[in-house]
C-alpha positions in Angstrom: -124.4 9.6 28.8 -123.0 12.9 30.6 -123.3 16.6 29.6 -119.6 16.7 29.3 -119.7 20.3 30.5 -116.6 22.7 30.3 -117.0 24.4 33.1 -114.4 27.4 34.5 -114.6 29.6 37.9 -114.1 33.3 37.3 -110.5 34.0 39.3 -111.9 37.4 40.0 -115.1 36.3 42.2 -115.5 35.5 45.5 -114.7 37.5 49.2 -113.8 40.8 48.6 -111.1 41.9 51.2 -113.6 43.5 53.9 -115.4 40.2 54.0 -112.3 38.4 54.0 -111.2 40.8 56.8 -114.2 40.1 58.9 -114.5 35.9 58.6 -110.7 35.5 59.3 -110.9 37.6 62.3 -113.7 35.2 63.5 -111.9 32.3 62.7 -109.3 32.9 64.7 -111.0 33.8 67.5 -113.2 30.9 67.1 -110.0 28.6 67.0 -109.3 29.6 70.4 -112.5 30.4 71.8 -115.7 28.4 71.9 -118.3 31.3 70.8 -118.4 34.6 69.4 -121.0 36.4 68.9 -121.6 38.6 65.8 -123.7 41.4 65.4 -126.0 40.7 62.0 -124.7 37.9 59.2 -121.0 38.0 59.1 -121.6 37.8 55.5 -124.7 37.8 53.0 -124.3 34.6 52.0 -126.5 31.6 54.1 -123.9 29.1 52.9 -121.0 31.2 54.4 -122.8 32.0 57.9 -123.7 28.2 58.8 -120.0 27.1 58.1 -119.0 29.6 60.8 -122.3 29.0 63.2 -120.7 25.5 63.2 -117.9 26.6 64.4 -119.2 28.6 67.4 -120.9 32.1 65.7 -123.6 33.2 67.5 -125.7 35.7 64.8 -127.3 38.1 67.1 -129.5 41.5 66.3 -129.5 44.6 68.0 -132.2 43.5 70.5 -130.3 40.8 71.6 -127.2 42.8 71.8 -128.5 45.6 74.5 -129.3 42.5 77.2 -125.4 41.1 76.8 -123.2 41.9 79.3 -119.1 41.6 79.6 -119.1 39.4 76.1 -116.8 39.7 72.5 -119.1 41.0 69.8 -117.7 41.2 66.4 -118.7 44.2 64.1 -119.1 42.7 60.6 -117.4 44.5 57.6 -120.7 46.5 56.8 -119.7 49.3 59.8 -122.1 50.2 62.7 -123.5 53.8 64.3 -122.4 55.2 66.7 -124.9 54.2 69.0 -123.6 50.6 69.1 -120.3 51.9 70.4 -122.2 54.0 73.0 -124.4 50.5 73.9 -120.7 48.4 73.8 -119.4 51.0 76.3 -122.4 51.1 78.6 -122.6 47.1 78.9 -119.0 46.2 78.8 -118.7 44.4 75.5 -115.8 44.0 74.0 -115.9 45.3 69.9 -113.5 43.0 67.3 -114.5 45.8 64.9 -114.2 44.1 61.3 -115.4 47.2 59.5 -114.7 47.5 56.0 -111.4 50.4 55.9 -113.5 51.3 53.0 -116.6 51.8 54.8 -115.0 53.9 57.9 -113.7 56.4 55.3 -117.1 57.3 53.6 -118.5 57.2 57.6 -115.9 59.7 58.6 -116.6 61.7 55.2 -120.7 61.7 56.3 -119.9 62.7 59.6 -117.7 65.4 58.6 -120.2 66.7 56.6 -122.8 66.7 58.8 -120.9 68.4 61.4 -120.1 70.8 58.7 -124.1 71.0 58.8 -124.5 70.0 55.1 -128.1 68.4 53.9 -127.2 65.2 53.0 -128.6 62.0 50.3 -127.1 58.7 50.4 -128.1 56.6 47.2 -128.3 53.1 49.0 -130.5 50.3 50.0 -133.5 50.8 52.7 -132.1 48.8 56.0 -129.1 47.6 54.8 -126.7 47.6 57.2 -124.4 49.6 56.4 -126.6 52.2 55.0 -128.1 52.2 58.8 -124.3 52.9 59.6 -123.7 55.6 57.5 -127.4 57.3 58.7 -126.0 57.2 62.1 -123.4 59.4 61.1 -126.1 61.8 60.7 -128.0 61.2 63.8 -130.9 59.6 61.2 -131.1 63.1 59.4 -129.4 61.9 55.8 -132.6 61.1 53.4 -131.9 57.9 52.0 -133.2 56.6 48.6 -133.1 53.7 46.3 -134.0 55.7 43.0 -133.9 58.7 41.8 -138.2 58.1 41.3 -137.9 57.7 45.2 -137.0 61.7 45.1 -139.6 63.2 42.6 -142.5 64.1 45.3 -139.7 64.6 47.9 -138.9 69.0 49.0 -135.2 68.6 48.7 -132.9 71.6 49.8 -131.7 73.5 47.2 -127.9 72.8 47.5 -126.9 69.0 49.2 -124.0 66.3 49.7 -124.5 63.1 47.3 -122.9 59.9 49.3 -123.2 56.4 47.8 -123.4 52.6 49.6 -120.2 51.4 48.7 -121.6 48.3 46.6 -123.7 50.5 44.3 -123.2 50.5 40.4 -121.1 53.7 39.7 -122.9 54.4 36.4 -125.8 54.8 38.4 -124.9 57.0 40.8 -123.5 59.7 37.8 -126.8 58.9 36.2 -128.5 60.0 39.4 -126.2 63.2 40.0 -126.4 64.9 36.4 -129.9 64.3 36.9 -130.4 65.7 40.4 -128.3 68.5 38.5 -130.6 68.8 35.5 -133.3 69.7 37.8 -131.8 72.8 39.5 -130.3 71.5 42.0 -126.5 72.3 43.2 -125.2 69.0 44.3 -121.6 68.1 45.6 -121.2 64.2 44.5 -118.7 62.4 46.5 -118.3 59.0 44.6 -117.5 56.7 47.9 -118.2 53.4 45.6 -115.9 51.0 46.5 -113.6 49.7 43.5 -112.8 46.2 44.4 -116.5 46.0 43.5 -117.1 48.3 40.9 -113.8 47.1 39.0 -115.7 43.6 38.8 -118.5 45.2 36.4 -116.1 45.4 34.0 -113.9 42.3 34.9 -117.3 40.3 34.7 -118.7 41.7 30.8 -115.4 40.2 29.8 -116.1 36.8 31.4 -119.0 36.1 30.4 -119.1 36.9 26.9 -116.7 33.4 26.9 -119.6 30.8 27.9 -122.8 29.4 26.7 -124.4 29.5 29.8 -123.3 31.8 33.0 -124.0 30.6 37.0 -124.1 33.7 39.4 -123.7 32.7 42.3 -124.9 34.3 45.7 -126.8 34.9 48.5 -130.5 36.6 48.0 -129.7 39.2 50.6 -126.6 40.8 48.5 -126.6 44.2 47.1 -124.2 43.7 45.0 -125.0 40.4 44.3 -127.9 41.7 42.3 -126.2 44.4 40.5 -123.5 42.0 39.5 -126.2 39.8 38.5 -127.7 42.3 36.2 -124.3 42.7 34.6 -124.2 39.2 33.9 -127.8 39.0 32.2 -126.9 42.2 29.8 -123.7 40.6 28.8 -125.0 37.2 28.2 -128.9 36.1 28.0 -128.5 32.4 29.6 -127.5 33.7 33.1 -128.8 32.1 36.0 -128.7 33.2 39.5 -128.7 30.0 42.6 -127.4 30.3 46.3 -127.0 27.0 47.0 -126.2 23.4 44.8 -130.1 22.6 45.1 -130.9 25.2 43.2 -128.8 23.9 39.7 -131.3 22.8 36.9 -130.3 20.2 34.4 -132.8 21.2 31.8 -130.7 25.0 31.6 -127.6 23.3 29.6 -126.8 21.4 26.7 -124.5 18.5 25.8 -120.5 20.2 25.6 -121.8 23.5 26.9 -118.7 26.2 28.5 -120.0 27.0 31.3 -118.8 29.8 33.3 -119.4 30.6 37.1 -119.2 33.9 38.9 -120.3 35.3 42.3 -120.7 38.0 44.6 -118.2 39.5 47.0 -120.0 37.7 49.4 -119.5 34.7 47.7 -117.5 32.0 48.9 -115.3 30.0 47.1 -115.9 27.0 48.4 -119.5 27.1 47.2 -118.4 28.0 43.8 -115.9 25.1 43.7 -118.9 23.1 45.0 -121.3 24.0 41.9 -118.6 23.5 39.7 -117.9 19.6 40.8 -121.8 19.2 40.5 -121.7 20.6 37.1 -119.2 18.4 35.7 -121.3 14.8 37.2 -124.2 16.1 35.3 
């Protein structure tokens, strides 16, 4: 006798349109081409970057990259410093530069500001990679921190520039500037927080307050993926987070449950439409 789950895929998950950017670009290079190589995961989503290594993608890191020579590298949608251009020059590669639009903006707006010779903080994740991109706008001067606690034994100038990773939660970063403001500080906040993310916060409380039970679905190296996560849990208690089929667990439903599935923006579709048809043979 069968579960006889409901199960629906939230319309508003999956690729956001850097990602989207980025994988199409390799696509069709790849449908002409026998390799590319790619500079980092395309995407942070394992699923995701085998499909494509089948297909010719070779993941490479920046070690790699300085011994190429006269070869395509594709810049993923996460953005690069301005010493990989420098490198690309130098060794005649040639840059498919998949950038995120959104993420060349706030890397022109840090580099303007450090040419200004502002002090600059970027709320974002330690060695993500486009937090590394958005350093190098600053030559590696830009102090970089997780959480506000990261800040409380830190000398900070008295007056600074607040930037944000694109993918962080936008309450969290006005949390962190009245804050930074509370204690004396004169701050100029620039809220560089990409919407086609943020927007899902609020797209996502509305989902899953519909189901009994809530699959989030993406890669463990996402930001965002675990702030969209978190989102999930607050709004609905029987949320559970898997990257891959495998990781689906029988015992977590009951008999007629509505079960709703969400991702990342690093999320594919076709994984999501993959845990769906496994949830309906349970």
């Amino acid at each position: 006798m069968g579960y006889n789950l409901k199960v629906t895929i939230d319309k508003s998950s999956g690729f956001c349109f850097g990602v989207v950017y980025a994988i199409d670009m390799a696509e069709d290079i790849l449908d002409r081409e026998e390799y590319l190589y790619c500079l980092g995961d395309i995407v942070h989503n394992d699923e995701e970057v085998e499909r494509l290594r089948a297909k010719g993608l070779r993941i490479i890191d920046h070690e790699r990259l300085k011994e190429l020579r006269n070869e395509k590298v594709l810049i993923r949608a996460h953005g690069e410093a301005p010493s990989t251009y420098e490198l690309a020059l130098a060794n005649n590669l040639t840059l498919i530069d998949a950038s995120c639009p959104v993420v060349l903006k706030l890397q022109n707006r840090i580099k303007n500001s450090h040419d200004d010779d502002e002090q600059i903080l970027i709320f974002g994740k330690h060695g993500h990679a486009e937090v590394i991109g958005l350093q190098g706008q600053t030559d590696g001067k830009a102090l970089v921190f997780m959480d506000i606690a990261e800040l409380d034994n830190v000398e900070l100038p008295s007056k600074f520039t607040l930037y944000s990773q694109t993918t962080k939660s936008v309450d969290k970063f006005y949390q962190i500037k009245d804050e930074l403001i509370k204690r004396g500080y004169e701050v100029k906040a620039n809220d560089t927080i990409c919407r086609q993310v943020s927007n899902r916060y609020e797209e996502l409380e509305e989902f899953v307050k519909d189901f009994d039970k809530i699959i989030f679905v993406s890669g463990k190296k996402s930001s965002n993926g675990k702030v969209l996560y978190d989102v999930c849990k607050k709004y609905n208690d029987e949320s559970y987070f898997i990257s891959n089929v495998e990781e689906l667990n029988k015992d977590w439903f009951q008999p007629n449950d509505r079960v709703g599935i969400c991702g990342a923006t690093s999320t594919p579709m076709w994984l999501m439409e993959n845990v769906k048809a496994q949830l309906e043979q349970f």
